[in-house]
C-alpha positions, 0 to 999 in steps of 0.5 A: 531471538529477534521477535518481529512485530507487525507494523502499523502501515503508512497511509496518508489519504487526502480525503477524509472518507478514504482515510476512514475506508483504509483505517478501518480496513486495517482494523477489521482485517487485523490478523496474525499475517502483517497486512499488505500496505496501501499506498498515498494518494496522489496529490493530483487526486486530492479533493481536501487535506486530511485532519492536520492528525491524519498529515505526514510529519513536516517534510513527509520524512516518515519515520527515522529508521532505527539502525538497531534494528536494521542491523539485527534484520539484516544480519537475520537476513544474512544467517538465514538467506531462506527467511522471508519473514525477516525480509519482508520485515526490512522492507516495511522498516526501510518503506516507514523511512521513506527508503523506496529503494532500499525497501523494494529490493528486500521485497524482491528477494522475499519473492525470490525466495517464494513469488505466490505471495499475494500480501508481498506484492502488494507491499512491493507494489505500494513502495513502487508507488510512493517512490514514484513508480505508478506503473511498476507498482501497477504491475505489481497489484496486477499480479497479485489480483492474478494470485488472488482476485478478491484482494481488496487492498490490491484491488484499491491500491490499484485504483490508486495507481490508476489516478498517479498515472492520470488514468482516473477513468480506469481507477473509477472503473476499478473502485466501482468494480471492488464496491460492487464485488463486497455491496456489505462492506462498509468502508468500501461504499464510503468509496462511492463519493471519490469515484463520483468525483473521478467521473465528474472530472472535466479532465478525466481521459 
């Protein structure tokens, strides 16, 4: 029987105290549920790269998809058309390689198969992200803070979203609404200097 782990997410943030923020939320929401990704921060709302241990390989090529284990994924996908742990699981492998694509129609069909899924949408919503998509992976996060008001990864990929779109009056408005909801949350108020520096933009619409 193919046993499927949980697979660390993709995340590439460009300010030290956001990778710091994401990181840990990571950890401290670690369960036996694989947790919704978070998306990369834009270029545009860089302030200054990451550590060179925190950087993308050379070419952002993310991780090489193991054609094993697609094909074991897919042929679990095709013996149980009802299974959505198996497609969930093909769409983090496709989203690590970087196939937004690919990745984004097998979180469809696990939302087909049951769209009250918070954690999915947030994943289909940050591959949209990635592959260029703002504001179809923004209506994505939308529809899970519908789902689920208080889910922070949602919430913060939204902001995210926001800054890609150039809205970054919004993602500040958003990011601030999410420390003021969990004030106990520490990697959330580590949030606090990204959002001063969204307000403090000249250019900021």
């Amino acid at each position: 029987m193919l046993s499927f782990m949980q697979r660390e997410p993709m995340i590439y943030a460009a300010a030290g105290t956001l990778f710091g923020f994401v990181l840990g939320y990571m950890v401290a929401n670690a369960g036996s549920a694989p947790a919704p990704r978070l998306t990369t921060l834009p270029p545009s709302a860089e302030v200054q790269g990451p550590p060179a241990s925190q950087q993308p390989p050379a070419g952002n090529a993310g991780h090489a998809v193991d054609p094993d284990e697609l094909r074991a994924l897919e042929a679990l996908a095709s013996r149980e058309p009802r299974n959505i742990e198996a497609r969930v699981q093909l769409g983090n492998v496709l989203m690590d390689g970087h196939r937004y694509d690919d990745a984004a129609r097998w979180y469809r069909e696990a939302l087909t198969i049951n769209p009250e899924q918070p954690n999915v949408l947030v994943d289909l919503g940050a591959c949209l992200v990635n592959g260029g998509k703002a504001s179809e992976g923004l209506a994505e996060f939308d529809r899970a803070l519908v789902m689920e008001p208080a889910h922070r990864n949602a919430a913060f990929n939204r902001g995210v979203a926001l800054i890609e779109l150039g809205r970054k009056k919004e993602a500040a408005d958003a990011w601030e609404a999410l420390v003021v909801r969990f004030p106990g949350d520490p990697q959330l108020q580590a949030l606090r200097s990204r959002i001063a520096e969204l307000r403090a933009d000249k250019a900021n619409p």
